[in-house]
NUPA-701844 format. One record per residue (C-alpha): y, x, z; residue number from 1. Coordinates in pm, 1 decimal, always signed. Layout:
N
<pt north="Y" east="X" up="Z" nr="NUM"/>
...
This chain:
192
<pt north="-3443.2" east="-7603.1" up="+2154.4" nr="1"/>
<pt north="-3515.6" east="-7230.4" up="+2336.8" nr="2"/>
<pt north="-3486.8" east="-6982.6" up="+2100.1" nr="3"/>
<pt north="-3778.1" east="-6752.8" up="+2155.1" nr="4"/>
<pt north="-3652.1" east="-6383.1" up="+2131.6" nr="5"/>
<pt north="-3898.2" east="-6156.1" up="+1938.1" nr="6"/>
<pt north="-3916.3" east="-5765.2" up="+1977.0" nr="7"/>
<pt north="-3793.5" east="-5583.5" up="+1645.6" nr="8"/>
<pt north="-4020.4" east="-5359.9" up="+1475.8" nr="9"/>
<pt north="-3997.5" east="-4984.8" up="+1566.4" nr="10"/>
<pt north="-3885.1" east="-4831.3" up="+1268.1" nr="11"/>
<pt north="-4206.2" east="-4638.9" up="+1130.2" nr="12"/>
<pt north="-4217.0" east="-4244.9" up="+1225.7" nr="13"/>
<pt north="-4137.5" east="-4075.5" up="+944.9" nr="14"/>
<pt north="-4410.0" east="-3869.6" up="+804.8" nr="15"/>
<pt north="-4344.8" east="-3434.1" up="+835.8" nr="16"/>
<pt north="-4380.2" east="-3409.8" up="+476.4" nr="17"/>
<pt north="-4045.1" east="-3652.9" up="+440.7" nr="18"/>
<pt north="-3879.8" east="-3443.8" up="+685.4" nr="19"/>
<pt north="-3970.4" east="-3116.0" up="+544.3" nr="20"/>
<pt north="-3823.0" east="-3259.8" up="+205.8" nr="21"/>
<pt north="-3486.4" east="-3384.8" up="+334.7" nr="22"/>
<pt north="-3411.0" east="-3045.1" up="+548.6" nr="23"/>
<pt north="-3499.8" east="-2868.2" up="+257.7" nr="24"/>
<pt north="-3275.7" east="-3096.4" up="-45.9" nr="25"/>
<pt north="-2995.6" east="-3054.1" up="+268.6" nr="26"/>
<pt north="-3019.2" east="-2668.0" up="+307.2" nr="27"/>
<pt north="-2984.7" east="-2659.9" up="-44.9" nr="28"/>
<pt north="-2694.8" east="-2873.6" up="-74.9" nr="29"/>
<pt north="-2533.5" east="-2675.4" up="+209.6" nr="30"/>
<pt north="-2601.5" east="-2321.2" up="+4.0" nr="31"/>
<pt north="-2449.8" east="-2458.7" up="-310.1" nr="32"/>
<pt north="-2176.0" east="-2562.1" up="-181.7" nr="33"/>
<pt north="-2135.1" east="-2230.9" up="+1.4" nr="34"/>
<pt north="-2202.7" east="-2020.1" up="-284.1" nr="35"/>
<pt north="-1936.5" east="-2217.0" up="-461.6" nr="36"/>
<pt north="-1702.6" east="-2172.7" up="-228.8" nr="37"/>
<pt north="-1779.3" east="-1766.7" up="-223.8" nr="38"/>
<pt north="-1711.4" east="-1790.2" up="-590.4" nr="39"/>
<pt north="-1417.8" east="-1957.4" up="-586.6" nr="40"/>
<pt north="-1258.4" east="-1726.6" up="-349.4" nr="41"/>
<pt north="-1370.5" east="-1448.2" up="-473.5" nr="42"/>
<pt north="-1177.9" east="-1523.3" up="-823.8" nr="43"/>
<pt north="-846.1" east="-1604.7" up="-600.4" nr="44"/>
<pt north="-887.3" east="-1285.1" up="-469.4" nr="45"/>
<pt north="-953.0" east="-1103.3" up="-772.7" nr="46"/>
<pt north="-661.4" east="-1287.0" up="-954.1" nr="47"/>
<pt north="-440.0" east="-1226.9" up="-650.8" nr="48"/>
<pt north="-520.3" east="-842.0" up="-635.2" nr="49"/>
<pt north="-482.3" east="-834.6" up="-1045.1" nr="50"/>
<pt north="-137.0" east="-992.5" up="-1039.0" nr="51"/>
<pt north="+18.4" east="-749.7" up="-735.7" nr="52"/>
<pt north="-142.0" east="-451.0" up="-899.6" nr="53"/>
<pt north="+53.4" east="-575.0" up="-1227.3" nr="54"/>
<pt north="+374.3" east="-598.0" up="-1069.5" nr="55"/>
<pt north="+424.3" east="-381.5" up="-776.1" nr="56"/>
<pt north="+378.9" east="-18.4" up="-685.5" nr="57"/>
<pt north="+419.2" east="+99.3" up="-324.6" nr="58"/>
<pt north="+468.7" east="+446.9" up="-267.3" nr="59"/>
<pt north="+571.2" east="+599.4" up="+120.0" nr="60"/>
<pt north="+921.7" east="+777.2" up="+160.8" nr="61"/>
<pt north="+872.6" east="+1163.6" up="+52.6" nr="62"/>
<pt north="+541.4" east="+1110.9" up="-69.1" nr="63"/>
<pt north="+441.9" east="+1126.8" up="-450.6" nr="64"/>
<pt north="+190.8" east="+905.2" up="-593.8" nr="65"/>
<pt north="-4.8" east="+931.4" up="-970.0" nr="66"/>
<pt north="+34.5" east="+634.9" up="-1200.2" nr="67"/>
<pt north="-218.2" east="+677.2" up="-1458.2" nr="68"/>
<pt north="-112.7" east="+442.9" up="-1761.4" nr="69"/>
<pt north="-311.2" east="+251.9" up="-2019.2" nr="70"/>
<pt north="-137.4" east="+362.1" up="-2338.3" nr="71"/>
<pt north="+78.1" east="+623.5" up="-2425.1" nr="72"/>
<pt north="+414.3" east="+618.4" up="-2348.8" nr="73"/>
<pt north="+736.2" east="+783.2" up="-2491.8" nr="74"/>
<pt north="+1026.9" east="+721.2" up="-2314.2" nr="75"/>
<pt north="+1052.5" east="+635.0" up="-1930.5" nr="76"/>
<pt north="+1338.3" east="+475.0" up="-1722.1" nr="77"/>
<pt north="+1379.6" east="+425.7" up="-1310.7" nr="78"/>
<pt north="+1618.9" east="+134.7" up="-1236.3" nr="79"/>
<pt north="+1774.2" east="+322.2" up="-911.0" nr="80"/>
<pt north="+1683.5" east="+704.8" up="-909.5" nr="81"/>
<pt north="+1856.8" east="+732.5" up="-564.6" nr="82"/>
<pt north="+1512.7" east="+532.4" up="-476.2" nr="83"/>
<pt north="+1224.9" east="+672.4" up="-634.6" nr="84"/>
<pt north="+1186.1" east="+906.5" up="-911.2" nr="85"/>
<pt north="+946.7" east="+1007.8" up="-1182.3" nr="86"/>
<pt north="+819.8" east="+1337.6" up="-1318.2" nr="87"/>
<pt north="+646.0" east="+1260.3" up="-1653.1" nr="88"/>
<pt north="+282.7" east="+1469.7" up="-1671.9" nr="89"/>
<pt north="+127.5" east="+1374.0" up="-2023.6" nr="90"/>
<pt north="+181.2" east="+1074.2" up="-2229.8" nr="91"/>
<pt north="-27.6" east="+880.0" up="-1970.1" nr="92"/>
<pt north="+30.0" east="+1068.2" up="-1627.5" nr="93"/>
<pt north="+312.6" east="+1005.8" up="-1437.1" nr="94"/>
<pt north="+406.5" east="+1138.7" up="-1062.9" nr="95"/>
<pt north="+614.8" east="+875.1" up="-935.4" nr="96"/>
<pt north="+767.3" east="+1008.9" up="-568.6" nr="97"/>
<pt north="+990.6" east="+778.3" up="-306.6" nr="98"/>
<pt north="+1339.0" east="+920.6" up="-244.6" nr="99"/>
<pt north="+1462.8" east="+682.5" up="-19.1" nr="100"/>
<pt north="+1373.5" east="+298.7" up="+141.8" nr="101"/>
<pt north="+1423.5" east="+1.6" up="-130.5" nr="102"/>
<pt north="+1292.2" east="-111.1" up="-414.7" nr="103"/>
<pt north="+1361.8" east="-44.5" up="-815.9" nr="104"/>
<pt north="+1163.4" east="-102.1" up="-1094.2" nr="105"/>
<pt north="+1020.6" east="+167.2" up="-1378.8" nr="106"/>
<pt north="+985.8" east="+102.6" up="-1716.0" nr="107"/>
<pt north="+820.0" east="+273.1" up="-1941.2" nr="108"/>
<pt north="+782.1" east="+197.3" up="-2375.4" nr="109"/>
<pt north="+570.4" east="+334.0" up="-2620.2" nr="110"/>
<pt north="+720.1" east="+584.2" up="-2940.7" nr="111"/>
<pt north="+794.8" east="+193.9" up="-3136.7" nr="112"/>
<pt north="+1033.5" east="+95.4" up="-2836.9" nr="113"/>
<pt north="+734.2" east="-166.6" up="-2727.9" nr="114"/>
<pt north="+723.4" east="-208.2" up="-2348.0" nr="115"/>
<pt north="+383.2" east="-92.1" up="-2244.5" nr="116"/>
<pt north="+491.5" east="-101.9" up="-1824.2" nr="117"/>
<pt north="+752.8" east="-298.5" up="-1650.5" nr="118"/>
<pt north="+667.4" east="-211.2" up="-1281.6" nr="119"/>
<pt north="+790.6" east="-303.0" up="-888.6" nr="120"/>
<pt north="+830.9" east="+1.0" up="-739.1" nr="121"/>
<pt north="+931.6" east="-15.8" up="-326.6" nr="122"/>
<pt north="+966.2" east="+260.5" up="-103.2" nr="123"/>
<pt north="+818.6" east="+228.2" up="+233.7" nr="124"/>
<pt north="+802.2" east="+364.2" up="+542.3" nr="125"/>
<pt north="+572.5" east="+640.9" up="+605.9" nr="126"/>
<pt north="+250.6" east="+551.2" up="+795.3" nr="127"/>
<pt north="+80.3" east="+530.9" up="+1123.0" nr="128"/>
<pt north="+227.6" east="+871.0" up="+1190.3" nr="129"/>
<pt north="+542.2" east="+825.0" up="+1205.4" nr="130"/>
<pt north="+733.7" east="+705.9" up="+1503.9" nr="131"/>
<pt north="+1121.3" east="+585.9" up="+1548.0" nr="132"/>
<pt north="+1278.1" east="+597.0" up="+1906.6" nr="133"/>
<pt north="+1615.1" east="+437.3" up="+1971.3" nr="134"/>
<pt north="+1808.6" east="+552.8" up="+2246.4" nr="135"/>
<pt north="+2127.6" east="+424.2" up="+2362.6" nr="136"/>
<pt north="+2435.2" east="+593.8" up="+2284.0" nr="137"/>
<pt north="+2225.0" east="+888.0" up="+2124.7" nr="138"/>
<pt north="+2087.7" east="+661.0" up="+1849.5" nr="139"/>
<pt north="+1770.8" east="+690.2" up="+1626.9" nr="140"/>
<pt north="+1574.8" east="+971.5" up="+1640.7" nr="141"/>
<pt north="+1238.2" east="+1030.7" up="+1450.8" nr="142"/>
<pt north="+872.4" east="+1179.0" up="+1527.6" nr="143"/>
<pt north="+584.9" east="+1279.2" up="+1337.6" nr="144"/>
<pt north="+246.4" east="+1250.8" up="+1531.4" nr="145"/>
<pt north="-29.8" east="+1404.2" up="+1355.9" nr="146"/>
<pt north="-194.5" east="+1495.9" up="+1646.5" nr="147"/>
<pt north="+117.4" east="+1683.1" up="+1812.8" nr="148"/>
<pt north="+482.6" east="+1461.8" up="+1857.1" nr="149"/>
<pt north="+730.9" east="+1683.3" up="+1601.8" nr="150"/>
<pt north="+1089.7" east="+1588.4" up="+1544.8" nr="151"/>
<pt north="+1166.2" east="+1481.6" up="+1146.8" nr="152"/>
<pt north="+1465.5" east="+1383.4" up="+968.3" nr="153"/>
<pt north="+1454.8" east="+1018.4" up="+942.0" nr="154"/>
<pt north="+1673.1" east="+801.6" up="+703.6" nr="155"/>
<pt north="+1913.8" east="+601.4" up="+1025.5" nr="156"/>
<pt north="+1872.1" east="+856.9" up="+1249.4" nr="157"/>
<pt north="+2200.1" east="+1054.4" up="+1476.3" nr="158"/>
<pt north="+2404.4" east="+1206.1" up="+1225.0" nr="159"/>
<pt north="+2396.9" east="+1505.7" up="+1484.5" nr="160"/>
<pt north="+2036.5" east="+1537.6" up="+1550.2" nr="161"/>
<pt north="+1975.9" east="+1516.4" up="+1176.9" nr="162"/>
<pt north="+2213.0" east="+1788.1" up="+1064.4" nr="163"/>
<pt north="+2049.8" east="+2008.5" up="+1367.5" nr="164"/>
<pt north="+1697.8" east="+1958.7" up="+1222.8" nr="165"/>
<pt north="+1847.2" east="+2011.7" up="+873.8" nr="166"/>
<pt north="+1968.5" east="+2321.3" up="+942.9" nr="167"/>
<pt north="+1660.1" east="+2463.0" up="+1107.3" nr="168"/>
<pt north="+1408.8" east="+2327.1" up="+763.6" nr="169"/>
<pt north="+1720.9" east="+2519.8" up="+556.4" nr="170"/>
<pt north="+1678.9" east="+2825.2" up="+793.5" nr="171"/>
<pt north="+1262.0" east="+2791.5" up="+751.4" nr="172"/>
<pt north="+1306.3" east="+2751.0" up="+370.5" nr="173"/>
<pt north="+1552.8" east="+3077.9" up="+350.1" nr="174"/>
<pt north="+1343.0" east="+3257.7" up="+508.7" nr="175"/>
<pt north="+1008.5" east="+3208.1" up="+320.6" nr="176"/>
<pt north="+1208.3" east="+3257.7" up="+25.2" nr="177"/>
<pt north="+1309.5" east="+3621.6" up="+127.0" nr="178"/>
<pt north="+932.9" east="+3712.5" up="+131.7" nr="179"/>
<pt north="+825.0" east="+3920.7" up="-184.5" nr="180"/>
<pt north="+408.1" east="+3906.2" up="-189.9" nr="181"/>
<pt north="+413.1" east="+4120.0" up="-449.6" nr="182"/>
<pt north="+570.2" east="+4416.2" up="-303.5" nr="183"/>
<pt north="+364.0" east="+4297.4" up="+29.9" nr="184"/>
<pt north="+698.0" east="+4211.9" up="+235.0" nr="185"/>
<pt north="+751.6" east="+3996.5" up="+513.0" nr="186"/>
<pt north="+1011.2" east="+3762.8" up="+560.1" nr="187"/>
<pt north="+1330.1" east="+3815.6" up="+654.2" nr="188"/>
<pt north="+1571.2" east="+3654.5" up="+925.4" nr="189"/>
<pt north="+1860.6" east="+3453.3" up="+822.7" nr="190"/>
<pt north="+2179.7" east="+3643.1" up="+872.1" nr="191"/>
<pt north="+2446.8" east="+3456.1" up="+1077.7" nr="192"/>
């Protein structure tokens, strides 16, 4: 016996309306999910930036920074004062300024002896600005460039160079301090 082959149905067009209906229950679907996803990341982020703000304090290397504080506080402490150090403003102001590369911590208690901070602080390098060049035998030396290349004393750099440029900011600091505005002087010149 032949088997006679018959043509399937076409599948029926489906009407606009239908279409109209699933694009738009899709979109939907596709926005939910989207806004969900903004939401969730959006609380990482916000949970992230809470718990660094908590815990760690950056501050650049002879720069000073405010740290306002919640609650009063009595009684402050720096782990390493070689690294940063603090000068207290008001029971809730505090200048906190970096002394050298590293990190310490700060802690800081209310008039009871209750810890009201326990903070990260690191010391990092100063900006965009700055700029280190190594040189052979001559070692580190160390630029500011804010718009105009200046030579700074730089934490690593040639014992040499940095006692040279020491000398010269001692020199500069001398001499502004022999001014007297009040009598309308100028400064005066080192003597050698």
């Amino acid at each position: 016996m032949r088997r006679v082959m018959r043509p399937r149905p076409m599948p029926r067009p489906t009407p606009r309306k239908a279409i109209r209906k699933m694009l738009a229950y899709r979109t939907r679907k596709m926005a939910r999910r989207q806004m969900l996803g903004a939401f969730v990341g959006a609380g990482c982020a916000a949970l992230m930036a809470g718990a660094a703000q908590a815990s760690d304090f950056k501050v650049e290397l002879n720069e000073t920074k405010a740290l306002h504080l919640a609650k009063p506080v009595s009684t402050i402490v720096v782990g390493n004062p070689l690294i940063a150090d603090v000068t207290v403003e008001g029971s809730q102001l505090v200048y906190v300024m970096g002394r050298s590369f590293g990190t310490t911590n700060l802690v800081a208690t209310d008039s009871e002896g209750n810890a009201v901070l326990n903070l990260d602080v690191s010391v990092v390098s100063q900006g965009e600005s700055t700029v280190t060049l190594t040189r052979g035998p001559s070692g580190q030396l160390s630029y500011n460039c804010t718009p105009r290349c200046e030579r700074i004393p730089g934490v690593g750099d040639n014992p040499d160079s940095y006692d040279a440029i020491m000398k010269q900011v001692a020199g500069a600091l001398s001499a502004g301090a022999g001014a007297n505005p009040a009598a309308g002087g100028m400064p005066q010149a080192p003597s050698e």
